[in-house]
C-alpha angles and dihedrals in degrees: 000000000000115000146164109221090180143334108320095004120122119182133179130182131188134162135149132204115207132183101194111187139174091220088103102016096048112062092033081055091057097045096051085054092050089047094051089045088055094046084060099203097080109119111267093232091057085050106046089047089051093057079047094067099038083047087055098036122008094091110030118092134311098261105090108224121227146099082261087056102069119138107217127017134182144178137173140175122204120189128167123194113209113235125259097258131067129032091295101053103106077049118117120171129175148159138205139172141154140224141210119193125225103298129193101267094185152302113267113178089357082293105113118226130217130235106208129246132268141217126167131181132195131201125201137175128186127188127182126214144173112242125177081343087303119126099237109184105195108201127197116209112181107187117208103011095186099033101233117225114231150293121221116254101177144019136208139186112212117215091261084062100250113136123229127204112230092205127185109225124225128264114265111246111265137174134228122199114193130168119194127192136191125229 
């Protein structure tokens, strides 16, 4: 959704809510396994990965894992244009970020295991001025404004049976200064 709440103002909003479950995918997935396995001539890799799949998550419970499996995402974008009068006027500023919400990472000993949930948030600033008589518009663009944590990206099981998180951890903030002309 794409709206105008007042003069300079641009707003978008977008989210999703998914329920992704094996109750359909699941057993189709396994018949047409068991189909290619019948026809003899499929490639022994594709195979083998399949059986992987229906071996990690055929049985377990009804919820798919996965990033693509998240339950609720959501993003926005917010920007507001000064207006043509007064010492701000070439001024734009904006943010936008995006969120997922906690997903399903695995299974690990039939227990799921959660991915961690994400929120980012973005930061820019344009400004445009006259240089040698060119329009030159300089533009900040500051990336991860509240420095996220982590998802998991990985899961293992020690030999005492705890279980340890592998995370990735989020980008650091960083910033961007560009300044585009126009000949």
């Amino acid at each position: 959704m794409i709206f105008f709440p007042g003069h300079g103002w641009n707003v978008r909003i977008a989210g999703a809510y998914k329920k992704v479950t094996q109750d359909a995918a699941m057993p189709r997935f396994k018949e047409l396994l068991e189909e290619a396995r019948a026809r003899g001539n499929e490639n022994p890799a594709h195979i083998a990965a399949a059986q992987a799949i229906v071996d990690m998550e055929g049985n377990r419970g009804s919820k798919i894992p996965g990033r693509f499996a998240t339950p609720f995402t959501f993003n926005f974008a917010v920007n507001y244009r000064f207006g043509r009068a007064g010492w701000l006027k070439d001024l734009s500023l904006g943010l936008n970020g995006a969120y997922n919400d906690n997903y399903l990472f695995a299974y690990l000993s039939n227990v799921p295991v959660k991915g961690g949930e994400e929120f980012t948030l973005n930061g820019t600033a344009s400004y445009r001025v006259k240089i040698m008589k060119r329009p030159v518009t300089l533009q900040l663009n500051v990336r991860n404004l509240i420095e996220n944590d982590y998802t998991t990206v990985g899961v293992v099981q020690l030999a005492n049976g705890t279980r340890r998180n592998v995370n990735a951890y989020g980008l650091p903030r960083s910033f961007l200064l560009t300044a585009t002309t126009q000949f």
